[in-house]
Residue frames as qw, qx, qy, qz and C-alpha x, y, z in Angstrom:
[[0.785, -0.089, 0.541, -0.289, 107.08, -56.76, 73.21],
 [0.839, 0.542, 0.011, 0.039, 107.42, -57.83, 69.56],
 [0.495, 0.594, -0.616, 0.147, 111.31, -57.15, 69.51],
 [0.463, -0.392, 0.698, -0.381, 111.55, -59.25, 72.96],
 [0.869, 0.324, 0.244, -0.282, 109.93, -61.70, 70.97],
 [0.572, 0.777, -0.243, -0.099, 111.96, -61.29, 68.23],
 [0.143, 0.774, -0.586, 0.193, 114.85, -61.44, 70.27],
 [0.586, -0.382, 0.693, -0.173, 114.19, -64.58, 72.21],
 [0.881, 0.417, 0.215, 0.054, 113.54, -66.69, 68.63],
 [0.379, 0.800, -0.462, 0.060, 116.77, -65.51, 67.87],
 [0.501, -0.493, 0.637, -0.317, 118.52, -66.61, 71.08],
 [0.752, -0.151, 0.620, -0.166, 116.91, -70.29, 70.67],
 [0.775, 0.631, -0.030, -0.017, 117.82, -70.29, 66.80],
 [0.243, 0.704, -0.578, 0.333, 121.77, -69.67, 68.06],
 [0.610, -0.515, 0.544, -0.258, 120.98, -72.18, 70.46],
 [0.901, 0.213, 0.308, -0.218, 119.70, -74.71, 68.04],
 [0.551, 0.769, -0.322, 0.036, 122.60, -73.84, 65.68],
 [0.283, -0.579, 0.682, -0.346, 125.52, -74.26, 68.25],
 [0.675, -0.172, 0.666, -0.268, 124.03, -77.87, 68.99],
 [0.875, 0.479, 0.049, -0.049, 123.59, -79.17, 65.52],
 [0.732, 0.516, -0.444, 0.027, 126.96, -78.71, 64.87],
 [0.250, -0.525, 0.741, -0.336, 128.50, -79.80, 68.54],
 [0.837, 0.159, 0.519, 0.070, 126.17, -83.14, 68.20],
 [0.909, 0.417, -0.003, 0.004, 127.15, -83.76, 64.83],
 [0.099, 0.778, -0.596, 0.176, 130.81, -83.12, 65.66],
 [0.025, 0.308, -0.864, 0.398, 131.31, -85.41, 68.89],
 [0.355, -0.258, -0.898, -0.023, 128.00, -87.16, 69.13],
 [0.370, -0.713, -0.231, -0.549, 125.26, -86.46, 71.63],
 [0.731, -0.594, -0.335, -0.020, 126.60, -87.77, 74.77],
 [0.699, -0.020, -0.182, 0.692, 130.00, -86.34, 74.60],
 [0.290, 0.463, -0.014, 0.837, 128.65, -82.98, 74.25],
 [0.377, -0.464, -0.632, 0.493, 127.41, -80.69, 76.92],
 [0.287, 0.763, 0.467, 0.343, 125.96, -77.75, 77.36],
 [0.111, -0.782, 0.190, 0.584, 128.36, -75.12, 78.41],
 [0.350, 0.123, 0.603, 0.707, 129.69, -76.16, 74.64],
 [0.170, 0.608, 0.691, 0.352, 126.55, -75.55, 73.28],
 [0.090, -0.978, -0.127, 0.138, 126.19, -71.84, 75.49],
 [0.362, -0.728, 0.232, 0.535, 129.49, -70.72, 74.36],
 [0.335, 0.240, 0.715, 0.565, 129.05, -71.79, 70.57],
 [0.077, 0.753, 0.516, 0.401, 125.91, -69.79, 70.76],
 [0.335, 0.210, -0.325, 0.859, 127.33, -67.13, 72.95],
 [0.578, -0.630, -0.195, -0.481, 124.60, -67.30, 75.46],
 [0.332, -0.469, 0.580, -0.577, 124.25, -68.13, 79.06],
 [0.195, -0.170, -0.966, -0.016, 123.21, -71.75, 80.26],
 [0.172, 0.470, 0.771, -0.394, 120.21, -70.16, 81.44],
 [0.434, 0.478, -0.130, -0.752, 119.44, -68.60, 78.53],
 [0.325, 0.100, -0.898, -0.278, 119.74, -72.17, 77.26],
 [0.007, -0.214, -0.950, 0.227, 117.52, -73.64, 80.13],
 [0.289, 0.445, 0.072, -0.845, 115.21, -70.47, 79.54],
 [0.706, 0.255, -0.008, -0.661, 113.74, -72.13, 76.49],
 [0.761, 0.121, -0.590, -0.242, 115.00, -75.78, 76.80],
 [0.887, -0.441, -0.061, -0.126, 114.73, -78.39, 80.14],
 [0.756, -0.251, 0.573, 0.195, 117.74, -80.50, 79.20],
 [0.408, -0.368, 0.745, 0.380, 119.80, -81.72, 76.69],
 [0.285, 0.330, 0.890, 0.134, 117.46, -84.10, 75.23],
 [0.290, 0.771, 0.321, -0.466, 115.00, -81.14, 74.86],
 [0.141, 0.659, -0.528, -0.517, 117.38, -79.78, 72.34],
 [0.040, -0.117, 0.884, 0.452, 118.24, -82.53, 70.51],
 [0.288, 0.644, 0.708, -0.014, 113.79, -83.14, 70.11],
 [0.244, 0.787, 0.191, -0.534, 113.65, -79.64, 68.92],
 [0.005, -0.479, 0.712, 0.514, 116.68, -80.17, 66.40],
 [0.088, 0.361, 0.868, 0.331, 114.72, -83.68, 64.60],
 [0.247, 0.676, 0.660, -0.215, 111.51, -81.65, 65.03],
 [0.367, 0.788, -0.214, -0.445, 112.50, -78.21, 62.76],
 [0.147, 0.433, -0.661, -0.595, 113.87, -81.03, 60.30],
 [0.229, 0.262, 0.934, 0.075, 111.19, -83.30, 59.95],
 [0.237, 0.708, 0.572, -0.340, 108.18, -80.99, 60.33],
 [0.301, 0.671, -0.258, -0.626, 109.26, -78.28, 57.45],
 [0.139, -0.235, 0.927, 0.256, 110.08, -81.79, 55.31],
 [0.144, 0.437, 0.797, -0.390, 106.17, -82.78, 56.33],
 [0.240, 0.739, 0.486, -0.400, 104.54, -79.84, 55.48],
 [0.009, 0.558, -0.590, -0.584, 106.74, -79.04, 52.18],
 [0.084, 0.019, 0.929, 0.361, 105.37, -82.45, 50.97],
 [0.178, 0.592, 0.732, -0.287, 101.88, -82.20, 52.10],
 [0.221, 0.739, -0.026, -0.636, 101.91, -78.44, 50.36],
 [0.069, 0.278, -0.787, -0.546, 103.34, -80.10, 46.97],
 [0.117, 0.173, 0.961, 0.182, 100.78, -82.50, 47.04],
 [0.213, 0.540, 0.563, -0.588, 97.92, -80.39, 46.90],
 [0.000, -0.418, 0.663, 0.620, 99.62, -79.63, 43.47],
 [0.797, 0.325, 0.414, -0.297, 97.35, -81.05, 40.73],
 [0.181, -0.594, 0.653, 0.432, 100.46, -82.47, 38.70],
 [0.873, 0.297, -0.066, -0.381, 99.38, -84.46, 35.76],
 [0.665, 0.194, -0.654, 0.302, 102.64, -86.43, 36.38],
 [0.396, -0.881, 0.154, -0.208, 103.05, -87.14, 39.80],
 [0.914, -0.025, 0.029, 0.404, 106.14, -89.20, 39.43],
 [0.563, 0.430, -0.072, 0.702, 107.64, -86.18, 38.13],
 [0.200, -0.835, 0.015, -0.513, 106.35, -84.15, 40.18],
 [0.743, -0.655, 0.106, 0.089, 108.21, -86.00, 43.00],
 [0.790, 0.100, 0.090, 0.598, 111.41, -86.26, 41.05],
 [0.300, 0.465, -0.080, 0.829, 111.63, -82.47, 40.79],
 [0.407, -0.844, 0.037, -0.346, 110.61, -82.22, 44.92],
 [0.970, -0.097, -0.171, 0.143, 113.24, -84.41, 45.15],
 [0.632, 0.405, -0.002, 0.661, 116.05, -83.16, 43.73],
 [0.046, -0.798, -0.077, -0.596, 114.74, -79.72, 45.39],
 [0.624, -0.757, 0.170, -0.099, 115.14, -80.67, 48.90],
 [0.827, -0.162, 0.016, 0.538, 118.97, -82.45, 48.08],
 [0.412, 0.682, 0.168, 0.581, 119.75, -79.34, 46.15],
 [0.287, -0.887, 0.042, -0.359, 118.65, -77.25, 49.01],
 [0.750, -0.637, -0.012, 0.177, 121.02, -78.69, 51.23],
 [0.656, 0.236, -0.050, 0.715, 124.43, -77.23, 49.35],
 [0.088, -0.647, 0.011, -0.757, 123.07, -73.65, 51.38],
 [0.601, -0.629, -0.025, -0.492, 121.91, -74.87, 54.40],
 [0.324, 0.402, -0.809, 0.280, 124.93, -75.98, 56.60],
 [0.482, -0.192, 0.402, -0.754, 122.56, -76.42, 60.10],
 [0.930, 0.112, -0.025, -0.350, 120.40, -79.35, 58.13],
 [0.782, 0.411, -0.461, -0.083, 123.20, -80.95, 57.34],
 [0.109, 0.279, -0.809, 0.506, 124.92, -80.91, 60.46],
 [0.567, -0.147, 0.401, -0.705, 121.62, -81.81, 61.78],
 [0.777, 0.365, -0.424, -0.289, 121.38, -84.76, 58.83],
 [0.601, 0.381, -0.679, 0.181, 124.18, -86.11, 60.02],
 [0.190, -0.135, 0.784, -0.575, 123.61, -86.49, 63.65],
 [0.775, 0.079, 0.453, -0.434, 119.83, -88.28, 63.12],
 [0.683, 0.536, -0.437, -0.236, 121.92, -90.25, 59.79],
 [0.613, 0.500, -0.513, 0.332, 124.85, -90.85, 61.36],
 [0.203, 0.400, -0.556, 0.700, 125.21, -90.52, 65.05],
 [0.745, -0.259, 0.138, -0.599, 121.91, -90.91, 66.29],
 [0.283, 0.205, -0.929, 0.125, 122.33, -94.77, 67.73],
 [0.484, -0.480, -0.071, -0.729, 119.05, -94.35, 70.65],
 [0.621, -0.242, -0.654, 0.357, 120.87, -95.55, 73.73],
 [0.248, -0.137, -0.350, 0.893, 120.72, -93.59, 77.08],
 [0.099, 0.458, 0.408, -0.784, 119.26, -90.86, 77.77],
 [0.397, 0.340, -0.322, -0.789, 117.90, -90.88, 74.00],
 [0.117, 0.051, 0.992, -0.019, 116.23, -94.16, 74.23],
 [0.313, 0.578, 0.539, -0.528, 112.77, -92.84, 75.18],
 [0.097, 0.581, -0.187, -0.786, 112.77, -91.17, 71.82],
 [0.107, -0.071, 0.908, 0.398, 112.94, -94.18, 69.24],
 [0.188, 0.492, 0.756, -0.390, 109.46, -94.70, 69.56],
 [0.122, 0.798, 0.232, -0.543, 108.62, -91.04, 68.73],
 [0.216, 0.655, -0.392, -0.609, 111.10, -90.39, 65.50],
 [0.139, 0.058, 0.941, 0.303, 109.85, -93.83, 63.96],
 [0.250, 0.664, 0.649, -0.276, 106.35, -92.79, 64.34],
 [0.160, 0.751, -0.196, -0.610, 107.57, -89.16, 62.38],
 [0.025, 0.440, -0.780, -0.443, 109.39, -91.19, 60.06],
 [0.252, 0.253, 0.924, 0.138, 106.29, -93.38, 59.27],
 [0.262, 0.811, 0.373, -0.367, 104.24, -90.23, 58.59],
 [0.225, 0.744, -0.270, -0.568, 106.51, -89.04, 56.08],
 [0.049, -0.015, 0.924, 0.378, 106.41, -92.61, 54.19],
 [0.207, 0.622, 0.709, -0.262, 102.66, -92.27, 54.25],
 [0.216, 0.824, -0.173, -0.495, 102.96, -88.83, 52.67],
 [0.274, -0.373, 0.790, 0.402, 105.46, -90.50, 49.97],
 [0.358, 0.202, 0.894, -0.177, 102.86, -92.80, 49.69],
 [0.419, 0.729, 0.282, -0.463, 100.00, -90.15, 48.58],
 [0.248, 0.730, -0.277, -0.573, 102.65, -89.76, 45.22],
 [0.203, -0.099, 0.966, 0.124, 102.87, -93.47, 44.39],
 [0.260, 0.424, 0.838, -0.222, 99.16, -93.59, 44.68],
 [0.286, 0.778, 0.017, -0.559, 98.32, -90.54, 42.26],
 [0.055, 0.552, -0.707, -0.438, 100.88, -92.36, 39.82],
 [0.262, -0.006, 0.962, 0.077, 98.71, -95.08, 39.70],
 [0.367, 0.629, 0.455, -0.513, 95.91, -93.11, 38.74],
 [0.091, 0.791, -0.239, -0.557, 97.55, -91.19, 36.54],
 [0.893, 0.439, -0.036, -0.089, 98.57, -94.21, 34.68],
 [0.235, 0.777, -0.562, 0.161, 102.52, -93.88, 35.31],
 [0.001, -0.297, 0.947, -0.121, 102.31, -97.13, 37.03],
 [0.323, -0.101, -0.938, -0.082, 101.20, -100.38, 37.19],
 [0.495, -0.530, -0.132, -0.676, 97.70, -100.36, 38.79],
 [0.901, -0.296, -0.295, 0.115, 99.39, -103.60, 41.02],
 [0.365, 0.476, -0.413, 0.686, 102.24, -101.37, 42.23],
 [0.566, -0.507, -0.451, 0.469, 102.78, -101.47, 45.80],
 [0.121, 0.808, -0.038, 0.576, 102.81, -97.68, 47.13],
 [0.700, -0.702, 0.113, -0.057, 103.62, -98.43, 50.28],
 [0.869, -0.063, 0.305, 0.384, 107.05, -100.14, 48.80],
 [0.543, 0.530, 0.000, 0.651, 107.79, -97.48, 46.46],
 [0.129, -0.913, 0.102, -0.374, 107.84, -94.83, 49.27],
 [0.820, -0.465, 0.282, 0.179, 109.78, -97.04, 51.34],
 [0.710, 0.657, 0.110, 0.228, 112.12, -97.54, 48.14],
 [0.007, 0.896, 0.067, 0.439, 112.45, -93.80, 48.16],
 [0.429, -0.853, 0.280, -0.102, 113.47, -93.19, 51.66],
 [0.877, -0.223, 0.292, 0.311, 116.28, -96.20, 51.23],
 [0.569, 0.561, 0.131, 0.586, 117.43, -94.76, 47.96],
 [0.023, -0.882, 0.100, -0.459, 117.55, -91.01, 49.65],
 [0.554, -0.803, 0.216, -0.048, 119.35, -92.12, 52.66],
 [0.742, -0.099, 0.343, 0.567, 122.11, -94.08, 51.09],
 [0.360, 0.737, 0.130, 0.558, 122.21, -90.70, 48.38],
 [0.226, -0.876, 0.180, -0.386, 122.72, -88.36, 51.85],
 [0.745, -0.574, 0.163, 0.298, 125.04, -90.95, 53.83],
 [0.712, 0.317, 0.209, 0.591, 127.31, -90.78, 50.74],
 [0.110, 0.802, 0.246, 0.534, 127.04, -86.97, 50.50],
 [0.387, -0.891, 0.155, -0.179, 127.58, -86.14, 54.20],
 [0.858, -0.402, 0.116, 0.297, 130.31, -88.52, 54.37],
 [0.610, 0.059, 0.370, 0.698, 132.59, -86.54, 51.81],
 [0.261, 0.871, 0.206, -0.362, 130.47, -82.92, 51.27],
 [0.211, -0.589, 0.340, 0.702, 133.55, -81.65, 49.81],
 [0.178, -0.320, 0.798, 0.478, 134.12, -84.03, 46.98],
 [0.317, 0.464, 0.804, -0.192, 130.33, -85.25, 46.69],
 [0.162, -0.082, 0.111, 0.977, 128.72, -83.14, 44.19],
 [0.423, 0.437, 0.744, -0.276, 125.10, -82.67, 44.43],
 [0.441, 0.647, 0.036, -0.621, 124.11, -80.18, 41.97],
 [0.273, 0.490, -0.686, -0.464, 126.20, -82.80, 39.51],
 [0.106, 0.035, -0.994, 0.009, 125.23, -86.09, 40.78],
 [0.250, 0.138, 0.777, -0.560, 121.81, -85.97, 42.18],
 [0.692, 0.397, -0.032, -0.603, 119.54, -85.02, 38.88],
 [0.567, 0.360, -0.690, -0.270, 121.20, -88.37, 37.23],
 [0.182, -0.109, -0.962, 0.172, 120.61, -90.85, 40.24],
 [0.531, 0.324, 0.427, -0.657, 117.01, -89.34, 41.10],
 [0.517, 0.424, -0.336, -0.663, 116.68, -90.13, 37.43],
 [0.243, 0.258, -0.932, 0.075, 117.90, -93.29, 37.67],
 [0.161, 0.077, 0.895, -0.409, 115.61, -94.24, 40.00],
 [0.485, 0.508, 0.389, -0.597, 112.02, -92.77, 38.29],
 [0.419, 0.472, -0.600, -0.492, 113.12, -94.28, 35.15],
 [0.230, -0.021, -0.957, -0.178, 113.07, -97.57, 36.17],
 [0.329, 0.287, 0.751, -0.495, 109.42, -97.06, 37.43],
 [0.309, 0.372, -0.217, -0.848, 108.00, -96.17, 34.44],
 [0.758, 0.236, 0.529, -0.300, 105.48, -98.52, 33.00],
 [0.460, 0.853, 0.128, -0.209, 106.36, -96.87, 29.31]]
């Protein structure tokens, strides 16, 4: 029972793989899912076997990259950092870093960066990944607001604005990055423009 187990979380991990990079290739409506069962060298009913539709996929693909994102931050923050500015500058850096290993996120980056657009059949969705995407400025939020304790900022600092900031700064730091992986270099560029940015909060 456990390798049956074992073996169907495989299955929908080669499913999930297969689709990240066919959407982020050609977009969501162009692709289809015999692509997506012959990328992952399954059957289409081993595809419908643990997803409805299309769309299903693509919710499962924003949900394994939001929710490990989520619960990565929440776990940091439980951290009793006596900086917590820094302490977000070096979870920053950690999750851009991580992405020179992890080809899947990125192809998955780039389709909810870059490709995502929420016409059609992905309309219904907007709603839902705006609501995700306000929980993880809230979270943000919790490290603004610890900095203000902490003394590393103004006690009139807006925390709601600097997490907002944040996500603008990080998404123009990953459109740049996916648009050019090759040439982009994170491990060279990204500790000097996170810096860039938690320098000019400093009160000090």
């Amino acid at each position: 029972m456990r390798r049956k187990k074992e073996d169907a979380e495989q299955t929908r991990q080669n499913i999930l793989k297969a689709a990240a990079k066919i959407f982020s290739d050609k977009g969501f409506a162009r692709s289809t899912l015999d692509e997506i069962a012959k990328a992952a060298k399954v059957t289409r009913g081993a595809i419908y076997w643990h997803f409805e539709n299309k769309t299903e996929i693509y919710k499962a693909l924003h949900e394994d990259l939001h929710r490990p994102f989520i619960d990565m931050m929440f776990e940091d923050l439980e951290n009793d950092h006596p900086a917590p500015l820094m302490q977000l500058r070096e979870f920053t850096i950690k999750i851009l870093l991580d992405l020179e290993n992890d080809e899947q996120k990125r192809q998955s980056l780039t389709l909810f960066l870059m490709r995502n657009n929420y016409t059609g059949e992905l309309a219904h969705l907007k709603e839902g990944h705006l609501a995700k995407k306000a929980e993880s400025q809230n979270a943000l939020a919790q490290y603004f607001l610890k900095a203000k304790a902490s003394g590393e900022l103004s006690k009139n600092a807006d925390h709601d604005f600097l997490a907002e900031a944040w996500g603008c700064y990080i998404r123009g730091i990953l459109f740049e990055y996916l648009s050019d992986t090759e040439n982009f270099m994170l491990s060279e560029k990204v500790p000097k423009l996170i810096d860039m940015f938690f320098n000019m909060l400093h009160t000090k």
